[in-house]
MARFIRO-604466 format. One record per atom (N, C-alpha, C): residue number from 1; x, y, z. Coordinates in Angstrom, 2 decimals. Example, Ala and Ser with C-alpha at 12.3 -4.5 7.8 and 13.67 -1.06 7.14 Angstrom:
residues 2
REC  resi        u        v        w
REC     1    13.19    -5.69     7.80
REC     1    12.30    -4.50     7.80
REC     1    13.20    -3.30     7.80
REC     2    12.85    -2.25     7.08
REC     2    13.67    -1.06     7.14
REC     2    12.90     0.03     7.87
END
This chain:
residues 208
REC  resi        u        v        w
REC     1     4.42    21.02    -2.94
REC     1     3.28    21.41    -2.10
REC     1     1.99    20.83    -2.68
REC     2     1.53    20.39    -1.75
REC     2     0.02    19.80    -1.93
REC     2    -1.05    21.04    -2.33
REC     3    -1.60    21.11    -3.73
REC     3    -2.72    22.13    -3.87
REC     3    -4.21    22.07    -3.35
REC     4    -4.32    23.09    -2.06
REC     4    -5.40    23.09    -1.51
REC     4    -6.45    23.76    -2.25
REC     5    -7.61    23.23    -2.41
REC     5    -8.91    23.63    -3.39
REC     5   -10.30    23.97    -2.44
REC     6   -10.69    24.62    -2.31
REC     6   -11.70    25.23    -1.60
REC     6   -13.04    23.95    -1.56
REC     7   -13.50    23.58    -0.06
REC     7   -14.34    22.48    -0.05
REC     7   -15.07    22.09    -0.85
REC     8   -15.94    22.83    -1.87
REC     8   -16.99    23.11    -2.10
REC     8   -16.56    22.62    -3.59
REC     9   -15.32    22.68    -4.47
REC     9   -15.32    22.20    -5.48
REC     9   -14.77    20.71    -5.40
REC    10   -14.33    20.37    -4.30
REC    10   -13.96    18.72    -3.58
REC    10   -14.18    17.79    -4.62
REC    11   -13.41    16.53    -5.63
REC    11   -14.16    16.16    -6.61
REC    11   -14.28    14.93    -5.89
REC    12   -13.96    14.61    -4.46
REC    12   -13.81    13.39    -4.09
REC    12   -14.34    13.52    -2.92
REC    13   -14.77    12.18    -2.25
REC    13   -15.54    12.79    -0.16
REC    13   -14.09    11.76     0.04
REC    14   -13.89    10.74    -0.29
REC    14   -13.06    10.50     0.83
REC    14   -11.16     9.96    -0.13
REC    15   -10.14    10.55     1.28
REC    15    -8.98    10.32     1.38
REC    15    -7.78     9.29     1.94
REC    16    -7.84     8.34     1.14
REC    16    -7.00     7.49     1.85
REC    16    -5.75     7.19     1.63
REC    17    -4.47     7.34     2.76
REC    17    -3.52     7.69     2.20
REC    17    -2.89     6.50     2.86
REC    18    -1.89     5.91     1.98
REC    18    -1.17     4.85     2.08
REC    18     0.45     5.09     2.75
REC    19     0.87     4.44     3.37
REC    19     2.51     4.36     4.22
REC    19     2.37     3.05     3.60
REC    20     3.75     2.71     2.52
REC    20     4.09     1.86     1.89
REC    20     5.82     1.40     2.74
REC    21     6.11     1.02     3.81
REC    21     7.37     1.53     4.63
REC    21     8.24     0.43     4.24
REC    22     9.34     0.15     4.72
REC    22    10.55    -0.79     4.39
REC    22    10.12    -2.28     5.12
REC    23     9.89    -2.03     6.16
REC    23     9.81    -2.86     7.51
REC    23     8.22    -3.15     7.39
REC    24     7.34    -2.08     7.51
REC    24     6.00    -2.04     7.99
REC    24     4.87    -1.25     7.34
REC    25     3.66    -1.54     6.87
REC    25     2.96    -0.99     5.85
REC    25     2.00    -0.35     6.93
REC    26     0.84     0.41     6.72
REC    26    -0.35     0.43     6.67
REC    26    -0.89     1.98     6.11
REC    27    -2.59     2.25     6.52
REC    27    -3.28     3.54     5.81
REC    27    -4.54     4.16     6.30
REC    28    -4.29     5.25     6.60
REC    28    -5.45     5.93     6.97
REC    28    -6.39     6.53     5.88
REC    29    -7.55     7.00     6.84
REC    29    -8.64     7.29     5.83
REC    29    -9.47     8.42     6.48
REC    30    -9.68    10.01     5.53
REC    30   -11.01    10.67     6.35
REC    30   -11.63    10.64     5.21
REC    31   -12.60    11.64     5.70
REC    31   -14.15    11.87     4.47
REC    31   -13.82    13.46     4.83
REC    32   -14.17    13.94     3.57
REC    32   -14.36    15.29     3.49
REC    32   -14.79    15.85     4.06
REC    33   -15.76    15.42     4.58
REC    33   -16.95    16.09     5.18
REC    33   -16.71    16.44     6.52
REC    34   -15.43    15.64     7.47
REC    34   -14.70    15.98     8.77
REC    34   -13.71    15.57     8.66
REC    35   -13.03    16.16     7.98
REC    35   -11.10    15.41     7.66
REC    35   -10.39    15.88     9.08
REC    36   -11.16    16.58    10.03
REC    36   -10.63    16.55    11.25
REC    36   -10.48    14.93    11.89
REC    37   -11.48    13.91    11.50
REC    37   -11.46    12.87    11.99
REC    37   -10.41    11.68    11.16
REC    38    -9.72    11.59    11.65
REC    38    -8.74    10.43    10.87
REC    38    -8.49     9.27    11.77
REC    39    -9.04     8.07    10.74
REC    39    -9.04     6.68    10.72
REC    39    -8.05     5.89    10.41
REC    40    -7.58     5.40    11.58
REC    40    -6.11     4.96    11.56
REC    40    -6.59     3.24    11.37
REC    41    -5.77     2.29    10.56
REC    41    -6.20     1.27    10.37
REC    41    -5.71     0.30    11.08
REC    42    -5.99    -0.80    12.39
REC    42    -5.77    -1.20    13.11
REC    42    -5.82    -2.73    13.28
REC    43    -6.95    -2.55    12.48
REC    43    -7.63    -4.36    12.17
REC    43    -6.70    -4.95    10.92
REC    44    -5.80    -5.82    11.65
REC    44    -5.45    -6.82    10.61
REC    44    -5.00    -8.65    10.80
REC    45    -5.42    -9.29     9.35
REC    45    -5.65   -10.44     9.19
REC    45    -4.42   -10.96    10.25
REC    46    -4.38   -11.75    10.95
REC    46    -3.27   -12.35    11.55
REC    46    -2.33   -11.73    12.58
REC    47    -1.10   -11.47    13.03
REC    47    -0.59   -10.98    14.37
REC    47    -1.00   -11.27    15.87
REC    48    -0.46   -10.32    16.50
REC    48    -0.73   -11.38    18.22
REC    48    -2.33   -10.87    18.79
REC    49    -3.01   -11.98    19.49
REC    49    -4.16   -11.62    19.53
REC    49    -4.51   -10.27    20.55
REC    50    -5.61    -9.65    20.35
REC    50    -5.45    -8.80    21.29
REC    50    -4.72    -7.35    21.23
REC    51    -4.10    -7.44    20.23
REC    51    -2.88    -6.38    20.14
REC    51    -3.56    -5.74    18.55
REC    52    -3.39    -4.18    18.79
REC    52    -4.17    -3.48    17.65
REC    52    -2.79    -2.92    17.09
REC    53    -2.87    -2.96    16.20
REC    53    -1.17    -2.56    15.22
REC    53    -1.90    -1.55    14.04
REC    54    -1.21    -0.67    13.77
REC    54    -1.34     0.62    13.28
REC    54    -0.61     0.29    11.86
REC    55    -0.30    -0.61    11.97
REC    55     0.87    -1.59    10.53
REC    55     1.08    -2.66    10.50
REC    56     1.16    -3.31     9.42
REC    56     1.55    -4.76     9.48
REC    56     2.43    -4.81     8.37
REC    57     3.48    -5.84     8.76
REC    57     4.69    -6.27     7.87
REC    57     4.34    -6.23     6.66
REC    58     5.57    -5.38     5.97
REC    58     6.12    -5.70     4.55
REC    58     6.08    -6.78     4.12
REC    59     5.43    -7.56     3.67
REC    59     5.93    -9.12     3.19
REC    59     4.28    -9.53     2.99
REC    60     5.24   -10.10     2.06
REC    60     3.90   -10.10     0.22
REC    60     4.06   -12.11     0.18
REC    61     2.79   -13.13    -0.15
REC    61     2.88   -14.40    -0.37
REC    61     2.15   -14.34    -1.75
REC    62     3.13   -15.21    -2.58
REC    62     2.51   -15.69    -3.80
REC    62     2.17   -17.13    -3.61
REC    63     1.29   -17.79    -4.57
REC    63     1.01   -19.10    -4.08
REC    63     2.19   -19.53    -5.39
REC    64     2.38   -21.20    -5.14
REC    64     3.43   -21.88    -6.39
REC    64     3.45   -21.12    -7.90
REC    65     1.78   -21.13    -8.42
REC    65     1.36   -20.31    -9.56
REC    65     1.44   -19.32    -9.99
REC    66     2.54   -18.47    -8.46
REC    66     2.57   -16.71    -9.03
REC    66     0.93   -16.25    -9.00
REC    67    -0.06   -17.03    -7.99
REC    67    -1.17   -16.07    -7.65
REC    67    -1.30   -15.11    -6.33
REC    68    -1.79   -13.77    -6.48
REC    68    -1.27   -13.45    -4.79
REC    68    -2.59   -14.31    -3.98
REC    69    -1.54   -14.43    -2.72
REC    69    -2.26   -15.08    -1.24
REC    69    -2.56   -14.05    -0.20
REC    70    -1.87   -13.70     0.44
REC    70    -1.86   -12.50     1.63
REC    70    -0.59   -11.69     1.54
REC    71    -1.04   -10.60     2.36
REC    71     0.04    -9.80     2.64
REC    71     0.06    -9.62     4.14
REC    72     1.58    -9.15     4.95
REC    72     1.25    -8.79     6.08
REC    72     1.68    -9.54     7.12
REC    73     1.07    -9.42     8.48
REC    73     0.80   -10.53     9.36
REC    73     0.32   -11.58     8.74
REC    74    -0.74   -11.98     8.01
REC    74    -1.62   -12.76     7.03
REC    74    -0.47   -14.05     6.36
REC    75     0.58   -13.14     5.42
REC    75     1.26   -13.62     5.13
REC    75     2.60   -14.52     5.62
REC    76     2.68   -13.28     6.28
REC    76     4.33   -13.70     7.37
REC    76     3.70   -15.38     8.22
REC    77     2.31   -15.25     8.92
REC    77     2.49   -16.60     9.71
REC    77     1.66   -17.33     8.77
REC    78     1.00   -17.65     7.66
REC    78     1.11   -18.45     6.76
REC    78     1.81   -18.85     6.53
REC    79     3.00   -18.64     6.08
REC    79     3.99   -18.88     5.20
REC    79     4.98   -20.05     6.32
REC    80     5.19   -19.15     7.32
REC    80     6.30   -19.67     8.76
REC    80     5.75   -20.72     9.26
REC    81     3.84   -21.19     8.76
REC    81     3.64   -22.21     9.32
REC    81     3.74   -23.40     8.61
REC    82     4.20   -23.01     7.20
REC    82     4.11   -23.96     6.17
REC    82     5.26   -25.11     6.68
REC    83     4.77   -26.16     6.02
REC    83     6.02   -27.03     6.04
REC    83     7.23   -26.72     5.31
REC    84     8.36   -26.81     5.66
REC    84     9.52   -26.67     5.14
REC    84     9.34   -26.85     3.67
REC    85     9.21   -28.27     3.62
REC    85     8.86   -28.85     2.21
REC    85     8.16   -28.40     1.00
REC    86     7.16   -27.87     1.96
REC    86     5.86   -27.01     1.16
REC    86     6.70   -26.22     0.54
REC    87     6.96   -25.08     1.79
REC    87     7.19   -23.96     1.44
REC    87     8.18   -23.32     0.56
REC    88     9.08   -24.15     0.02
REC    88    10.02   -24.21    -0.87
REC    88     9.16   -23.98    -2.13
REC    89     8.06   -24.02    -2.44
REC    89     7.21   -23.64    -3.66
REC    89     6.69   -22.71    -3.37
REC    90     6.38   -21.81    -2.62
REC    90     5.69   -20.93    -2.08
REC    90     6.38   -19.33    -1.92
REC    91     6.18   -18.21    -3.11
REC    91     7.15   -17.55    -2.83
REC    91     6.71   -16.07    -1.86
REC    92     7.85   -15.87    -0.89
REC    92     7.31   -14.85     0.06
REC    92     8.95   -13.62    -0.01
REC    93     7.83   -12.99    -0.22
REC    93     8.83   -11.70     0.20
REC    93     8.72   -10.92     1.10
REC    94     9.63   -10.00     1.63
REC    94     9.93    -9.28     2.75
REC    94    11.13    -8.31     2.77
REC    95    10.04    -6.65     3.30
REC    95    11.05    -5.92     3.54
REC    95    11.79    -5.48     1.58
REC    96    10.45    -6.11     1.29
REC    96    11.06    -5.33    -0.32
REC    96    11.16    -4.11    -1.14
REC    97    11.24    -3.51    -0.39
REC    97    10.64    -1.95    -1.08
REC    97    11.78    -1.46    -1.43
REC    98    12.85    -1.44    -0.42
REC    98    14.12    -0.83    -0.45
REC    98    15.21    -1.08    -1.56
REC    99    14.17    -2.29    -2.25
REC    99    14.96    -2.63    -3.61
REC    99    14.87    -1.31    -4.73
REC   100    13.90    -0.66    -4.72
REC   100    13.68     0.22    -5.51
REC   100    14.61     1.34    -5.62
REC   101    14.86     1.71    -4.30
REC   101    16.14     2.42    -4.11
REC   101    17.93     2.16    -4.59
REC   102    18.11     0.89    -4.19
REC   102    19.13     0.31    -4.14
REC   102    19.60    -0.02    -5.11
REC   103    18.45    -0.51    -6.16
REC   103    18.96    -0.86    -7.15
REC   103    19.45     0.49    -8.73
REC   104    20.16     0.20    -9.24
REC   104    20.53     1.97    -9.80
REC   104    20.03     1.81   -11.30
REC   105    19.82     0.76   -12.33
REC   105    19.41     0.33   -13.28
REC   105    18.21     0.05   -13.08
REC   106    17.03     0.71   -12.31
REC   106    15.75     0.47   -12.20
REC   106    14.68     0.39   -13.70
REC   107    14.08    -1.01   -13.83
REC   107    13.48    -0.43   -14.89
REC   107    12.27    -1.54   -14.93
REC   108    11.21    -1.58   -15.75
REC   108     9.61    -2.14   -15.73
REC   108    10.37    -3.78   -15.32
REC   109    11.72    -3.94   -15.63
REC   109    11.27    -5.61   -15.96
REC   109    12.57    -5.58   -14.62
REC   110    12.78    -5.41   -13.97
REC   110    13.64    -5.72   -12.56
REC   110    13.29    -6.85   -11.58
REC   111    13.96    -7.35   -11.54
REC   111    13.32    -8.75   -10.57
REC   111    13.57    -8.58    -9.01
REC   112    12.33    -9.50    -8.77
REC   112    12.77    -9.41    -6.91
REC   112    12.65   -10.84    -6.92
REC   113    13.59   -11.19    -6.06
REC   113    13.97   -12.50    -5.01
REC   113    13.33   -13.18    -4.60
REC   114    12.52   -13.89    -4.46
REC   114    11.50   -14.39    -3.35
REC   114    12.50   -14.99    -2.32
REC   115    11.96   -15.63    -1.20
REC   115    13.33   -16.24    -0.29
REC   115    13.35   -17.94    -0.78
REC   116    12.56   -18.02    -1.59
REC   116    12.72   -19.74    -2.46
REC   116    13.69   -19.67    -3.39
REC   117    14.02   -18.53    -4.09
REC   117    15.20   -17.78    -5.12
REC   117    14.30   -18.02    -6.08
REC   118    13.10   -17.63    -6.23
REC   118    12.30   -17.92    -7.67
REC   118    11.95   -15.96    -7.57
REC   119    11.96   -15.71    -9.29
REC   119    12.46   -14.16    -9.09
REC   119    10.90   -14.12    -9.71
REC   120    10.82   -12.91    -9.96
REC   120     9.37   -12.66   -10.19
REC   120     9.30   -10.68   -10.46
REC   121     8.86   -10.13   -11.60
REC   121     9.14    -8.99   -11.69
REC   121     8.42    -8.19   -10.33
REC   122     9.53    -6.94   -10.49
REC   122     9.34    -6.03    -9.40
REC   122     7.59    -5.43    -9.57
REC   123     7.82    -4.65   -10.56
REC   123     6.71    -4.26   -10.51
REC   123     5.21    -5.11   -10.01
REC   124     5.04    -6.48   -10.67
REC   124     3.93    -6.98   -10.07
REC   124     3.70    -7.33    -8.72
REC   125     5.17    -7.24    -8.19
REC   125     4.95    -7.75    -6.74
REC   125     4.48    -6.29    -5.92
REC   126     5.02    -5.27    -6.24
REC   126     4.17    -3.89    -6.36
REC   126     3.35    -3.76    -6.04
REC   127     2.10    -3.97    -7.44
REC   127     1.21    -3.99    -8.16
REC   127     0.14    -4.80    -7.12
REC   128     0.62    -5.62    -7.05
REC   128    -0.46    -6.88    -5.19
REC   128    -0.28    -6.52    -4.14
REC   129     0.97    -5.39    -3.91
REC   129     0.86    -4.99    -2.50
REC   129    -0.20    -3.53    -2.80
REC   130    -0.21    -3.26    -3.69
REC   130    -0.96    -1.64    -3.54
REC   130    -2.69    -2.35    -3.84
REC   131    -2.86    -3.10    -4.38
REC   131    -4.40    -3.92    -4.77
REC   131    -4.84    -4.64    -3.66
REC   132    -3.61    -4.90    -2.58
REC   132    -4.67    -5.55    -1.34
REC   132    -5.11    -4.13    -0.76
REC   133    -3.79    -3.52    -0.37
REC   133    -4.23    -1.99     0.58
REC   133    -5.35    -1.38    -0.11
REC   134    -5.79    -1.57    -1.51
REC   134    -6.85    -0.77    -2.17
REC   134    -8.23    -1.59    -1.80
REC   135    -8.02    -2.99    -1.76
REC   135    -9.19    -3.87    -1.53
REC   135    -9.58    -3.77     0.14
REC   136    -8.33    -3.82     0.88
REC   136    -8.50    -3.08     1.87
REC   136    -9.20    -2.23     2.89
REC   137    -8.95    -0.85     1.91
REC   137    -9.13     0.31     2.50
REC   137   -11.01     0.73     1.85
REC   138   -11.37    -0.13     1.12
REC   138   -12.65     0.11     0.57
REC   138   -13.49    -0.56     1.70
REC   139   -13.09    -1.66     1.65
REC   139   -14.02    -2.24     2.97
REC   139   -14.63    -1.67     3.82
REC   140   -13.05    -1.07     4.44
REC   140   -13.14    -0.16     6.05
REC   140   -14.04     0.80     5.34
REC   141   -13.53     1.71     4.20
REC   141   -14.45     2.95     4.17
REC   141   -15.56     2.49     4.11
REC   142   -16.80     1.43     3.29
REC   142   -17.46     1.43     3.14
REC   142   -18.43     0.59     4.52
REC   143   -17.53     0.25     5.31
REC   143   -17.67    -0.12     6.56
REC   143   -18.41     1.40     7.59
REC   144   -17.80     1.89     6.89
REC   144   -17.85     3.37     8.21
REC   144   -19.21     4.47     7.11
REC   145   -19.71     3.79     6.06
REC   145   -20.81     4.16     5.09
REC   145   -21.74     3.40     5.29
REC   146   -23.44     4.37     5.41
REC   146   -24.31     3.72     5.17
REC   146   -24.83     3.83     3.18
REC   147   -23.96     4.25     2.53
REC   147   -23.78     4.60     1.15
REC   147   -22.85     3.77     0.65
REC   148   -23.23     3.63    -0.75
REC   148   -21.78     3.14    -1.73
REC   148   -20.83     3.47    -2.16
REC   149   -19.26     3.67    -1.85
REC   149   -18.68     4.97    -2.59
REC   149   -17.91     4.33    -3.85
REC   150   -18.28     4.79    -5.00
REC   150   -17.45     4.23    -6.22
REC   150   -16.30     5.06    -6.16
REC   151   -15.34     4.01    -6.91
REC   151   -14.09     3.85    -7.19
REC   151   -13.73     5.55    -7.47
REC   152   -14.82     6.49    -8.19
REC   152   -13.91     8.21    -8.31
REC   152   -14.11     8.88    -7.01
REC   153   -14.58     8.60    -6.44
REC   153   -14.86     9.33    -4.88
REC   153   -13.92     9.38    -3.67
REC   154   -12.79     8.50    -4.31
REC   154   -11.91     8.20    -3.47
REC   154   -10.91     8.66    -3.95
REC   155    -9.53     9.31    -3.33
REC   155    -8.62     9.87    -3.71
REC   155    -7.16     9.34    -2.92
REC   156    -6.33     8.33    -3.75
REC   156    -5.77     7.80    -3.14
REC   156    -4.11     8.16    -2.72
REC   157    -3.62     8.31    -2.25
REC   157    -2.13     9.10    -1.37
REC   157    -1.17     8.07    -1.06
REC   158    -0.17     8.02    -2.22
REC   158     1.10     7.05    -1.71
REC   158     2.34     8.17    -1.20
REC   159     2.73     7.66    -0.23
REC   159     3.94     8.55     0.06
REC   159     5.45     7.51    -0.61
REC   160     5.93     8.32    -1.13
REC   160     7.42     8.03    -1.21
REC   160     8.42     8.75    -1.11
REC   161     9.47     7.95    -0.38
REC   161    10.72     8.77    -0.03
REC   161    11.33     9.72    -0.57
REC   162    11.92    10.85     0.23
REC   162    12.57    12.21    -0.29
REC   162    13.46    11.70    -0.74
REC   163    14.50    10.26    -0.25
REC   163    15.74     9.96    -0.66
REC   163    15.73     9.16    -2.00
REC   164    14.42     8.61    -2.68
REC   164    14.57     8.32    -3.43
REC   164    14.98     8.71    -4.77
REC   165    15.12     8.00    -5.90
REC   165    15.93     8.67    -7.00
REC   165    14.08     9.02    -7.87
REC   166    14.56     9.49    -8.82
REC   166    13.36     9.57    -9.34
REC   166    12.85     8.46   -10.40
REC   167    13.69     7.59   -11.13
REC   167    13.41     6.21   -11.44
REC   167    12.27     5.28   -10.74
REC   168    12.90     5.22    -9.10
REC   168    12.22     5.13    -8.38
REC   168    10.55     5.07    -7.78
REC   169    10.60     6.57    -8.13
REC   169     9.62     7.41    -7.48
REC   169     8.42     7.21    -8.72
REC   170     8.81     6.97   -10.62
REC   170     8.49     6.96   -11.67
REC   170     7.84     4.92   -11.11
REC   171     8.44     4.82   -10.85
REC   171     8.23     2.95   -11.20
REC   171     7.41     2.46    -9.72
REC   172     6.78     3.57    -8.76
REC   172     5.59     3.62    -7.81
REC   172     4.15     3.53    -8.80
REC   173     4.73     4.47    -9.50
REC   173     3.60     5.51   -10.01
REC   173     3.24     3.89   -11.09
REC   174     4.03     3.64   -11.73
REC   174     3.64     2.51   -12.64
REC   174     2.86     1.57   -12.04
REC   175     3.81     1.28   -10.91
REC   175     2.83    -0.36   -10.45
REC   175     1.46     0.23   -10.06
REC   176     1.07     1.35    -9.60
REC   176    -0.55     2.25    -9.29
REC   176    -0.94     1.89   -10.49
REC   177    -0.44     2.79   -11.67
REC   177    -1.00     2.22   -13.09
REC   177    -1.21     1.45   -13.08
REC   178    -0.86     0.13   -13.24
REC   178    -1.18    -0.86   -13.11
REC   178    -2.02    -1.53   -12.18
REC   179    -2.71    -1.26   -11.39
REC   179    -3.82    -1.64   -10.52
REC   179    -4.90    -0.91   -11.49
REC   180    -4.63     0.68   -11.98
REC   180    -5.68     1.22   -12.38
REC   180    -6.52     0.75   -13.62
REC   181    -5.10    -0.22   -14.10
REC   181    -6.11    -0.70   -15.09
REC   181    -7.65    -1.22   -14.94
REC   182    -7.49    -1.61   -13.97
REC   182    -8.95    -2.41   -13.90
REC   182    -9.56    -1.72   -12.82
REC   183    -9.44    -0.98   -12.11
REC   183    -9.93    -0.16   -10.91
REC   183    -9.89     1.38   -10.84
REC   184   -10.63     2.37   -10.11
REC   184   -10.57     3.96   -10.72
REC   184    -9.89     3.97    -9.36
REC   185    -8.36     3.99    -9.51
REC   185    -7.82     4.10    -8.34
REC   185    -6.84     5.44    -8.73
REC   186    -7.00     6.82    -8.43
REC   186    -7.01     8.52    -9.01
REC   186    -6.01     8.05    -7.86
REC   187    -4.69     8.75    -7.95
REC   187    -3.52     8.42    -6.80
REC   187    -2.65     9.71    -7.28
REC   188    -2.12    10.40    -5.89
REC   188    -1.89    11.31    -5.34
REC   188    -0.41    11.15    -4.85
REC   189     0.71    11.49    -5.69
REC   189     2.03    10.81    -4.74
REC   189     2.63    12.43    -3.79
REC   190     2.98    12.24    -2.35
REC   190     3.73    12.94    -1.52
REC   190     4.95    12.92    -1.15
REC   191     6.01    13.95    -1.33
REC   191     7.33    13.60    -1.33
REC   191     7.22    13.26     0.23
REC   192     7.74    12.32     1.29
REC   192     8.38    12.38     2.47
REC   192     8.57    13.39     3.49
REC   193     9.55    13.99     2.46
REC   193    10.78    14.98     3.40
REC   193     9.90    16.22     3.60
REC   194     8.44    16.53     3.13
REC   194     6.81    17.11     2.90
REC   194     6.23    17.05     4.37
REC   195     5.80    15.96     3.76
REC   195     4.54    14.99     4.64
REC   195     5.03    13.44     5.38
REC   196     5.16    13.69     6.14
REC   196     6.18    12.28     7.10
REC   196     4.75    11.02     6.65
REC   197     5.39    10.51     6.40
REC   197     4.22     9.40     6.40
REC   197     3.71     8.69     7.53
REC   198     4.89     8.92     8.81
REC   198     4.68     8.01    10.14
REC   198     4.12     8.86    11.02
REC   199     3.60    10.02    10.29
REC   199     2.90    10.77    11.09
REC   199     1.25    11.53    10.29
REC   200     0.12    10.04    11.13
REC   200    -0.83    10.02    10.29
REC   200    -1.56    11.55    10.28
REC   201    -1.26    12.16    11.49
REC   201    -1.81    13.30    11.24
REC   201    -1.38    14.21    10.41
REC   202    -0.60    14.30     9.41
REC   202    -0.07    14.96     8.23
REC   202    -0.65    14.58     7.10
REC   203    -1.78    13.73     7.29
REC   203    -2.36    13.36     5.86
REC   203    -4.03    14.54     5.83
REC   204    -4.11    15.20     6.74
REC   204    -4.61    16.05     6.85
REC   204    -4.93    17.28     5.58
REC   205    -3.12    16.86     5.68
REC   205    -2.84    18.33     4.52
REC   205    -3.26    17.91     3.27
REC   206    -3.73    16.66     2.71
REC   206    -4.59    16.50     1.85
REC   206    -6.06    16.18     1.60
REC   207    -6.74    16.14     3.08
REC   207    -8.02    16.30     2.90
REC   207    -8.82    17.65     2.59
REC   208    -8.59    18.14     1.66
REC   208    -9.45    19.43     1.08
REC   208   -10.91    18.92     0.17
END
């Protein structure tokens, strides 16, 4: 259970809670101050024009160097537009999350696949999907601010699966660490089988 704290000692104004999904990512956002109002995130880099998506694809681009490029729609038709040739240096993943589960020897140094077969540890590929959604979700908030909100004011909400093991659920929490190094990114994990993640109005239950 999520511990509700009376408004008034609030150490944060605003809540943004992340859906990290198999298939499809995205994250909403309120402010304390009317957590009745929740900001569903709609605007993203790339996909069909015209069309407002509430999520965008799982799938993460590194450039040849192992630097991140995009995530997302962003990524997915980058990548699909590359030349064949190119893109054989270019590593993209997709639909990776479910590795975390699957795999039963989970541990800091676990590799993921790219579809070039160049492996690259789990965790950092992680670690760039939770640092765009964080680079992200500051924008929008500070988009919807005529104020600055630093990095403690924000209180950040990953959901992960009820079915997961707890290895798992431990090696979320790491790759966050790991963003936090360099960012005050205070993160909040929700079991699932709780708080549905595909149902943004349940992130409610943590705007106190």
């Amino acid at each position: 259970m999520v511990e509700v704290r009376p408004r008034m000692s609030c150490p944060f104004s605003v809540v943004v809670a992340i859906d990290f999904g198999t298939t499809s990512s995205g994250y909403a956002f309120s402010f304390t101050r009317d957590s009745e109002a929740i900001h569903m995130m709609k605007r993203w880099e790339g996909g069909d024009p015209g069309v407002a998506n509430q999520k965008s694809p799982t799938s993460l681009l590194l450039t040849p160097d192992l630097r991140f490029h995009s995530f997302g729609f962003a990524a997915r038709d980058f990548y699909h537009d590359l030349d064949p040739e190119e893109a054989r240096h270019w590593l993209y993943f997709d639909k990776f999350k479910m590795k975390l589960h699957s795999t039963s020897d989970l541990t800091m140094e676990t590799e993921l696949e790219a579809v070039n077969g160049r492996r690259v540890r789990a965790i950092e590929v992680f670690a760039h999907a939770l640092h765009f959604f964080r680079e992200h979700a500051l924008k929008e908030v500070k988009d919807q601010l005529s104020s600055v909100v630093e990095g403690e004011e924000i209180r950040w909400v990953i959901t992960v699966p009820a079915v997961w093991r707890q290895p798992a659920k431990q090696f979320m929490r790491e790759a966050a660490y790991l963003v936090r190094t360099h960012t005050h990114m205070h993160t909040l994990y929700i079991d699932e089988s709780t708080h549905r993640a595909i149902d943004m109005k349940g992130y409610k239950l943590v705007l106190v």
